[in-house]
KEZAGU-886602 format. One record per atom (N, C-alpha, C): y, z negated, x. Coordinates in steps of 0.1 Angstrom, whole numbers, plus 5000, padded with zeros to 4 digits. Each point is the difference from the previous one (the first is absolute). Layout:
YZX ...
***
This chain:
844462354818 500150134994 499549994986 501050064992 499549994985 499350114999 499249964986 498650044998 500950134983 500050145002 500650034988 498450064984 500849914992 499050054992 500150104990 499350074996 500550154993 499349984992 500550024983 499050024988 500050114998 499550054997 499550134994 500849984985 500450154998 501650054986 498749954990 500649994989 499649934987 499050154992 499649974998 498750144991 500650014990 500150114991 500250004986 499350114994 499049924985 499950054997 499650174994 499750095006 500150134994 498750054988 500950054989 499350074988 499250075004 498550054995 498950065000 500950154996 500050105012 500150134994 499650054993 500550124996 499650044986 498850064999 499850065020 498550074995 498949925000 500249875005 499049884996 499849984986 501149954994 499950024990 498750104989 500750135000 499250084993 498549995009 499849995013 498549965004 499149884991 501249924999 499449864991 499350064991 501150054992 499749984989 498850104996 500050145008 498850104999 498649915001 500149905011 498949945000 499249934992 500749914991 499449944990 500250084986 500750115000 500050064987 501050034994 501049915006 501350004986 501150145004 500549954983 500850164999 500949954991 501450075003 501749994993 499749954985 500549924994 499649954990 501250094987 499350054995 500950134992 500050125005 499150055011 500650105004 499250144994 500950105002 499250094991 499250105006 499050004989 498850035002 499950174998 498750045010 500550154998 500050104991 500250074998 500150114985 499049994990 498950045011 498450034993 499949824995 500549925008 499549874994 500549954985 501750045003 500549984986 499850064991 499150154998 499850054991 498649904995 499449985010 498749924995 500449884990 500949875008 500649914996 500550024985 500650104997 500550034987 499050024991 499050105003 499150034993 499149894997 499849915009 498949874995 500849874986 501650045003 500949944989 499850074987 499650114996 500550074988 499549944992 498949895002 500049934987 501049894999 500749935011 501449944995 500850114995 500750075006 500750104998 500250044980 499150054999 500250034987 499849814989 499449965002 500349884993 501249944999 500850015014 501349965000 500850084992 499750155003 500950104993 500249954983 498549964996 499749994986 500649844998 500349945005 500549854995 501250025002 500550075010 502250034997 499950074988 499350114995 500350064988 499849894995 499249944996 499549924982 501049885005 501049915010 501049924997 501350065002 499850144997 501350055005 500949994983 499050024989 500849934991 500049904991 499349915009 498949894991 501349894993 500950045004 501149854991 500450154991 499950104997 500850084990 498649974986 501149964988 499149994988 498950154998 500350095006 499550134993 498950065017 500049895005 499250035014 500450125002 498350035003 499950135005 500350134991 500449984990 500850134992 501050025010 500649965007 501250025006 499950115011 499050015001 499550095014 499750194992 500049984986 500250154994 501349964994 500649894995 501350054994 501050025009 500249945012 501050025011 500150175004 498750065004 500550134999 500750074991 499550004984 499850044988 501949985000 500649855005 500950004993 501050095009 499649985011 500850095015 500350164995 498750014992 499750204997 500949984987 500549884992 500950034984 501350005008 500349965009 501249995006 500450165004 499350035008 500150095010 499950164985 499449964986 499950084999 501450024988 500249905002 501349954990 501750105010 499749945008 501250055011 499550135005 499450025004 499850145007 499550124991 499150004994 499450084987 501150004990 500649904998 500850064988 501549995001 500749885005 501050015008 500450105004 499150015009 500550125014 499650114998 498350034992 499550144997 499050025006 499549945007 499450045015 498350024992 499749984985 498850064996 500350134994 501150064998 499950154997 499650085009 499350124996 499050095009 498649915005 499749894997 498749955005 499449944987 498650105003 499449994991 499249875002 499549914985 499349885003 501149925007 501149964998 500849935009 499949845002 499049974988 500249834999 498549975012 499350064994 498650035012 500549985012 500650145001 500550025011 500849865011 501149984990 501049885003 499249875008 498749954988 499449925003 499150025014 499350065001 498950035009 500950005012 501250055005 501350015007 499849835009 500549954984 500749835000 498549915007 499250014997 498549945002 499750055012 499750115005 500150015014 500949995008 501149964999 501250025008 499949805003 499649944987 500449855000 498749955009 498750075001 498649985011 500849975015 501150105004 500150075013 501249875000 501049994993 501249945001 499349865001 498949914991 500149874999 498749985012 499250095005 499449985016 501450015012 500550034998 501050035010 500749885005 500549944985 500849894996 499649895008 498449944997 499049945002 499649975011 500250125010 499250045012 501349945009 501250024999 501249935005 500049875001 499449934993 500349834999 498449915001 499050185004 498449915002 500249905013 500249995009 500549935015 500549894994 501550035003 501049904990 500249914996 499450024987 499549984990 499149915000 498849935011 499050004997 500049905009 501049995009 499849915014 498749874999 500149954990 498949875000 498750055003 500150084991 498150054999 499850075015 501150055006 499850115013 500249905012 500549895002 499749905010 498949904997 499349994986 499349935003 498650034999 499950144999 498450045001 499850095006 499350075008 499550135013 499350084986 500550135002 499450084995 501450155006 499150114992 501050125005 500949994990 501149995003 501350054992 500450074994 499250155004 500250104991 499249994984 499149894999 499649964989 501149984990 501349935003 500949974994 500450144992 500750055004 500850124995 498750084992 499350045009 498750064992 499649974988 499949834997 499450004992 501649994984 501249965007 501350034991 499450174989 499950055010 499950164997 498850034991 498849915003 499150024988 500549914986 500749904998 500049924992 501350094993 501150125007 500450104990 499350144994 499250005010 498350094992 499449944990 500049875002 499149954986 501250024987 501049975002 500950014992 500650114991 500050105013 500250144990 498650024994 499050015003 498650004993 500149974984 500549865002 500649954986 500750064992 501150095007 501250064993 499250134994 499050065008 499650134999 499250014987 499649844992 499450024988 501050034991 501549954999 500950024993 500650155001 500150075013 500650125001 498450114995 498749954997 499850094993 499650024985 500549844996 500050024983 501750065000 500950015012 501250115000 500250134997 498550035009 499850175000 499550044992 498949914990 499350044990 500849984986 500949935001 501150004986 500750095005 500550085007 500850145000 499750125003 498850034994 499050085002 499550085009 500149915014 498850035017 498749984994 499250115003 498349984996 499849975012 499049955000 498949935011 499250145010 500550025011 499450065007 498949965010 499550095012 499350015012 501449985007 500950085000 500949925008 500649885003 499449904990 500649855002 499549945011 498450085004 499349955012 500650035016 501550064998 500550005010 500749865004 500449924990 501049915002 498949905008 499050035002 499549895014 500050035013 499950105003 500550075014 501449955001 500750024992 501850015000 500349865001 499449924994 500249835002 499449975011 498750025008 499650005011 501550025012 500250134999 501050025009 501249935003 500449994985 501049934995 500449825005 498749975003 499649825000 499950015019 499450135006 500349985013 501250005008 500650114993 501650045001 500649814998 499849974989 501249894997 499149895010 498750005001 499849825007 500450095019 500450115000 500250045018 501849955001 500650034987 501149985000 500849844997 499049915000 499949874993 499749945012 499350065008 499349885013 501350055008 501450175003 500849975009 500549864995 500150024989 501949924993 499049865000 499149955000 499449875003 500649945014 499650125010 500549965010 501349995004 500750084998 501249994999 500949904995 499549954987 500249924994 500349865006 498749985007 499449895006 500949945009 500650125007 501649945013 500750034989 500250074992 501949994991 499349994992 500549854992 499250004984 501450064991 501050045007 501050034990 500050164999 499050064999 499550165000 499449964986 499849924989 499649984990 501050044988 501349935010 501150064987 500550105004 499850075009 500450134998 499150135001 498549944998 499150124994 500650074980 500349864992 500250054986 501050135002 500950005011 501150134995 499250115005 499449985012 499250135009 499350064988 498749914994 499350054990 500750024984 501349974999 500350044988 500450145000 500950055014 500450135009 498550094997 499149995003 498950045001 499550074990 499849924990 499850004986 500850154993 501249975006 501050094991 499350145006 499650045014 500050085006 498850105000 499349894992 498249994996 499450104989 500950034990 499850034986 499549914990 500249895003 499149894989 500550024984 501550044998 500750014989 500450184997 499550085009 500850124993 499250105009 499850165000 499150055008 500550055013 499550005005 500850085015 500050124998 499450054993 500250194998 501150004995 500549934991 500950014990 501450015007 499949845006 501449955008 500150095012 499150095006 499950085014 500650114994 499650074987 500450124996 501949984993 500049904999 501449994996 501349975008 499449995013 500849975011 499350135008 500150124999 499950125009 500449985014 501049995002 501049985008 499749865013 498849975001 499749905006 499750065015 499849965010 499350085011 498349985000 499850105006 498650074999 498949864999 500949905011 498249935005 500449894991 500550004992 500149894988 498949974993 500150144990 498349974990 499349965007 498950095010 498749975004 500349835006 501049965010 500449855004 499549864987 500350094984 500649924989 498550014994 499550125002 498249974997 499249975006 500149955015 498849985009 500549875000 500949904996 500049884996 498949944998 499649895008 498649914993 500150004989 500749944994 499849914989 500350144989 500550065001 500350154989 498850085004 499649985008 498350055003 499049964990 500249845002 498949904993 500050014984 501350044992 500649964993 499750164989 500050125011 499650104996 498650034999 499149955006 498850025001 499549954989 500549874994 499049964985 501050054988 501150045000 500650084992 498950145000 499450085011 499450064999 498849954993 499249885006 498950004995 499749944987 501349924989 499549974989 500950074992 501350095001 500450094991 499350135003 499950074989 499850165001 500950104998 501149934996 501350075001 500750055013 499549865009 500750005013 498950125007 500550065005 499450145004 500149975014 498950095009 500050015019 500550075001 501350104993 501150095003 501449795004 499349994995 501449865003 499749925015 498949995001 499749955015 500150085014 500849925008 500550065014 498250035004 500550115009 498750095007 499749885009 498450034996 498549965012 500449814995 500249974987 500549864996 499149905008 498450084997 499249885000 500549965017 499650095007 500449975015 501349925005 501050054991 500949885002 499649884998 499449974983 499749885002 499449925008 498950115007 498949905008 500949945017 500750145002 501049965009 501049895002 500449984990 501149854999 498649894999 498950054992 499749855000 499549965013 499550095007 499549955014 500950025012 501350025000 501049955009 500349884995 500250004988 500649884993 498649875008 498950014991 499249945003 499549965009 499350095011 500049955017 501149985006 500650065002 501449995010 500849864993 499749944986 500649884997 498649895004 499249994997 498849935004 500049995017 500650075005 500150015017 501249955004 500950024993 501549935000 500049805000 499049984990 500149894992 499049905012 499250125008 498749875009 500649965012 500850104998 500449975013 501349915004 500349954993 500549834998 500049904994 498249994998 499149964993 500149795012 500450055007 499649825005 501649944998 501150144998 501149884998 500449994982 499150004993 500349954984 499849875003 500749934989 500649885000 500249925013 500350035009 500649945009 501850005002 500249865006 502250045004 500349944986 
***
């Protein structure tokens, strides 16, 4: 009688589950490598950077035009030459300084705030991007990037604002108590653009091709803004518009931003020209703009530069 022998089936193998896993790893400590960290933390995180942050900001300005013979003049004549253009075609061209009093003031102050909001904007699209080396090869918060794009066009218009007011004082703007508004209004102004800098960062970051087609968005914008001609003017000459047009055409950020230091460094520009409860608007855009973009931007904070 034969004897039968039976092996026992072949073993294989099986992967450590996944709730093993995360027990492992709770046990000795470890945690997702990138992963992001919570709100309160990243505000911390950022904050312990601001002395990178602005250093950085300050070394893109000072090589932003270090191969141009005329350096850093370039950073007041590029506006200066933007506002002879604009005043060449639109002011005289087209007309658009009749009935506005102070118009070259005006024109300029327009062109200089408008180019703050436009070249954060710009900037804040291609911080991600743009940047991939430095963002895969060092841990820190991301939103430093864009953030600090947005101060290094603060430092910039700062620069411009010494030329727009040997502007106001050659066409005879006296020096007021109201010029001490244009710090509230830049405040606002710098939250508004770095809330609107950290979406389009992100954004940016999965479509980098949202870069070439922000110039027409913000050239659109511009027109709609008052930067070259007054909204009273152009509102009163088109009667015939529907109702929720104006107020739509004044509660505009950036014709907000743009009206507020027209208020605060002309005396011509009168608070019969500013849309009702302005200040409130502005503080409104800046802090949708600002948190709700800061909250937008963290929260796909562990997939920058990755893919």
């Amino acid at each position: 009688m034969s004897q039968v022998l039976h092996t026992p089936p072949p073993t294989t193998a099986t992967a450590p589950a996944e709730d093993d896993l995360a027990a492992l790893a709770a046990r000795y400590g470890l945690s997702v490598s990138g992963a992001r960290p919570t709100l309160r933390e990243y505000v911390s995180q950022l904050w312990a950077r601001r002395h990178f942050i602005a250093a950085f900001s300050t070394a893109k300005l000072t090589a932003q035009y270090s191969q141009a013979k005329l350096g850093q003049l370039w950073q007041v004549m590029t506006p200066l030459l933007n506002a002879a253009v604009y005043y060449f075609i639109f002011g005289v061209l087209m007309g658009t300084k009749k009935g506005v009093a102070d118009y070259v003031p005006f024109l300029v102050t327009g062109v200089f705030v408008w180019t703050f909001t436009q070249s954060s904007i710009m900037a804040g699209t291609r911080a991600i991007s743009g940047n991939l080396g430095l963002v895969r090869a060092l841990h820190f918060p991301r939103a430093a990037l864009p953030i600090s794009f947005c101060l290094q066009q603060l430092q910039q218009l700062l620069f411009s604002m010494a030329a727009l007011v040997v502007i106001l004082l050659a066409f005879g703007v006296p020096v007021s108590a109201s010029w001490l508004l244009a710090i509230p209004a830049l405040t606002l102004q710098f939250t508004f653009n770095a809330g609107i800098a950290m979406i389009l960062a992100r954004v940016g970051a999965k479509t980098p091709d949202i870069a070439q087609l922000m110039p027409f968005v913000l050239r659109t914008w511009m027109y709609i803004s008052g930067v070259m001609w007054s909204l009273d003017h152009l509102l009163s000459k088109h009667s015939d518009l529907p109702f929720w047009v104006a107020p739509l055409l004044k509660a505009n950020p950036a014709a907000v931003y743009i009206d507020l230091m027209r208020f605060a460094l002309i005396d011509s520009f009168h608070a019969s020209q500013l849309p009702a409860h302005v200040w409130l608007i502005a503080t409104g855009w800046a802090l949708l703009a600002g948190v709700g973009g800061f909250i937008y931007f963290w929260k796909a904070e562990e997939t920058y530069g990755r893919g």
